[in-house]
N, C-alpha and C positions, 0 to 999 in steps of 0.2 A: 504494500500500500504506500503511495505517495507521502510523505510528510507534510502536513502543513501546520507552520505556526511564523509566528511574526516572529523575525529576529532582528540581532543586528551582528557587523560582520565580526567574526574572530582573527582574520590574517584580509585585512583594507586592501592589500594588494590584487586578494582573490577575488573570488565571490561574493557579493555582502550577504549572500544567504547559502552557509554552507550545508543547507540540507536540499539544496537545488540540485536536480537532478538523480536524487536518491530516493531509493522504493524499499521501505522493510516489508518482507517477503517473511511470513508463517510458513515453515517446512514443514508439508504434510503430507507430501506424496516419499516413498520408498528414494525416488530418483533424487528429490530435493537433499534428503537430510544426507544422500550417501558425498553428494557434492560437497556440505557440510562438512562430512566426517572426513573427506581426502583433506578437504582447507583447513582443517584439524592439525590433521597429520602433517602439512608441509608446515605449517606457523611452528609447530611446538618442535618440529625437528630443527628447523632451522637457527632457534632459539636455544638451541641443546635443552631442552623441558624432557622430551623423551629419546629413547632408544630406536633404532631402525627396526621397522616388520614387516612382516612379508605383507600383511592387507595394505599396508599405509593408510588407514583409517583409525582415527580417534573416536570411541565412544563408550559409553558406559550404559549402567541400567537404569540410570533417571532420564535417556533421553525419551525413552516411551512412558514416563509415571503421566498421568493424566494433569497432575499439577508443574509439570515444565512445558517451556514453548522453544523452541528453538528459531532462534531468526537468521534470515543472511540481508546482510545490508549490500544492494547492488547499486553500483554508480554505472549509470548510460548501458545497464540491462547486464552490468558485469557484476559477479560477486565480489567483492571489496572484503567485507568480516563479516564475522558470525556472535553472535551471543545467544546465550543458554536463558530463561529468564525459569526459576524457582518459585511458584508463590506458595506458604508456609502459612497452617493455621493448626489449629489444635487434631481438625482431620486430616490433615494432607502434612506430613513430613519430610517426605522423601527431598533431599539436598545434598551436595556434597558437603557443604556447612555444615548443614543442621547434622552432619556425620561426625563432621571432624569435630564441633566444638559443639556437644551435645550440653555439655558441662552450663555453657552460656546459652544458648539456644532454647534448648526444651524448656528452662522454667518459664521463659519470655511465652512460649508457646503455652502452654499449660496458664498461665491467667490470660487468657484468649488474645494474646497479640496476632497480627499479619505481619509479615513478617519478607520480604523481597529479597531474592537471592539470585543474584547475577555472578554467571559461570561461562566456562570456557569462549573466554573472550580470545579471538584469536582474528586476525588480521592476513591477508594476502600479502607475503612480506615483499614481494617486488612491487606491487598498488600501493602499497602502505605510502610507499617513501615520495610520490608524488601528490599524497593526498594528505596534508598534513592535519584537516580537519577532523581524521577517520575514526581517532578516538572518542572524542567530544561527542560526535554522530552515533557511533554505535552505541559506548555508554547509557547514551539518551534513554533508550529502551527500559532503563533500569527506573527510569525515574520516572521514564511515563506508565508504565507499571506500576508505582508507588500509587500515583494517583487515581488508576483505575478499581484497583482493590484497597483503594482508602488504607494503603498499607502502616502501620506504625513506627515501625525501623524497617532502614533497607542498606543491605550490605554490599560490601565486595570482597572476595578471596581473593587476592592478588601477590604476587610477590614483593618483598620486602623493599625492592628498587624500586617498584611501580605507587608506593604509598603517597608518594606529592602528589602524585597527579588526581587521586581522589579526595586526598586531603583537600584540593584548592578549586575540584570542581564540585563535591558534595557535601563537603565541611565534615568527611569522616574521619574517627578517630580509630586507633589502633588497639586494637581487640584480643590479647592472648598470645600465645608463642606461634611462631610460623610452624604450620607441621606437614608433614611428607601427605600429599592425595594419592593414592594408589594412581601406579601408571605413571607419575611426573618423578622427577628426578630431582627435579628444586624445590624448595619448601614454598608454602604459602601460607599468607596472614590474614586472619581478618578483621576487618574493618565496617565500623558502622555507625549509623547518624539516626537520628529521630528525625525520620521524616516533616512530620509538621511544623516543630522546629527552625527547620533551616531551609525549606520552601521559598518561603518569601524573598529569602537571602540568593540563592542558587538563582528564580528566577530573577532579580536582578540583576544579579552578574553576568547572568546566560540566558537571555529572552529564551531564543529556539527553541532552551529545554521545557517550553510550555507545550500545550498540545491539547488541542479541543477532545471534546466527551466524543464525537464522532470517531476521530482519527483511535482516541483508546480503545474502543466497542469494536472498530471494522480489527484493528491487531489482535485483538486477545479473543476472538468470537473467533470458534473455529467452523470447518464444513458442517452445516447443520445442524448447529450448536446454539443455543440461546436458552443465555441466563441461568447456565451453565453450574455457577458458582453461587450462586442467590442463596441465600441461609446457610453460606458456608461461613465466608465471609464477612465477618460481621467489625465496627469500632468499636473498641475496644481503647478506655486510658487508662493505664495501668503505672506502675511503677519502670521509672528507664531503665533499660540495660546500660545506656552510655549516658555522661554527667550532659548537662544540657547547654550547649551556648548562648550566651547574653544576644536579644533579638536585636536585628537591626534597627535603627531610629528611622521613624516616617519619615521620609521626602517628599 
């Protein structure tokens, strides 16, 4: 699906709207997510993240759980990157998160939080390096997820070198020790922010990352699916998992 939201530019030089020309694509045919799974496998190899194998495909058992989406961001009808999107509530568990850091995770779940979990983010590393927006873009996903299921906290498992870049586009903090995901080679950490919280803040910083009730509904509604999640889902204010940051002052 086409993006739309009002932005303004990230690199003045480029495009003043770097989600032009970009479609997030729901992977729900066999052919889609296998596309997926090879752009898996060449990111994370070329990363040294994993070891060589004979499928050269990347994937795990959350990518069929009912509660993951899997996206591929295509620029001018090409796959560009991929993200995994997790949404987590007292019924639905299943995460590589909610695996590794059950410790932090389940109680938040258990007094009924939602909870957003964004996974195997992986990028075209030859696309990457001409598309300097790619990250900003795909990320997105995570956050317009936040706001589809009125999520509470929304994280990232990311590597220890990649923690700026979420620190300063979703104001998240750093969560527990980095630990080994089955399959990677390099540890990951995670990270996370109260959604509602820092909203306000993020879209200031980053118009783009807004994104109408349309645009969330046609992503997360799958082939013949509606309303899918209705009384799963539910708000929930509970006590934080992460300390809360001082709000932005009205302008």
């Amino acid at each position: 699906m086409r993006a739309a939201a009002s932005v303004a530019p990230l690199f003045p030089e480029r495009s003043p709207d770097p989600l032009e020309f970009i479609d997030y694509r729901l992977a729900e045919t066999p052919e889609d997510k296998d596309e997926i799974y090879r752009l898996r496998y060449r990111a994370y190899l070329r990363e040294g993240a994993i070891l060589p194998s004979e499928s050269q495909r990347v994937t795990d058992r959350y990518d069929d759980e009912p509660n993951n989406f899997i996206f591929g961001v295509y620029y001018r009808d090409e796959l560009y990157s991929s993200i995994r999107i997790s949404v987590l509530c007292g019924e639905w568990r299943g995460s590589p998160s909610s695996e590794m850091f059950a410790d932090l995770l389940h109680p938040e779940l258990d007094r009924g939080k939602t909870i957003i979990d964004p996974t195997r983010f992986v990028a075209d590393p030859d696309k990457a390096r001409i598309f300097p927006e790619l990250p900003y873009v795909t990320v997105r996903l995570g956050y317009v997820a936040c706001g589809h299921f009125n999520a509470d906290i929304g994280l990232a498992n990311v590597r220890p070198e990649h923690r700026a870049f979420y620190r300063k586009v979703f104001l998240q903090q750093p969560l527990g020790e980095p630990k080994l995901f089955p399959g990677l080679i390099k540890p990951v950490g995670l990270m996370a922010a109260n959604y509602r919280d820092i909203r306000d803040q993020v879209f200031q910083r980053f118009p783009f990352m807004r994104s109408s009730a349309f645009e969330r509904r046609m992503l997360f509604t799958r082939s013949g699916e509606q309303n899918a999640w209705r009384g799963v889902i539910n708000p929930f204010a509970g006590a934080s998992i992460v300390s809360r940051p001082e709000r932005a002052e009205s302008r």
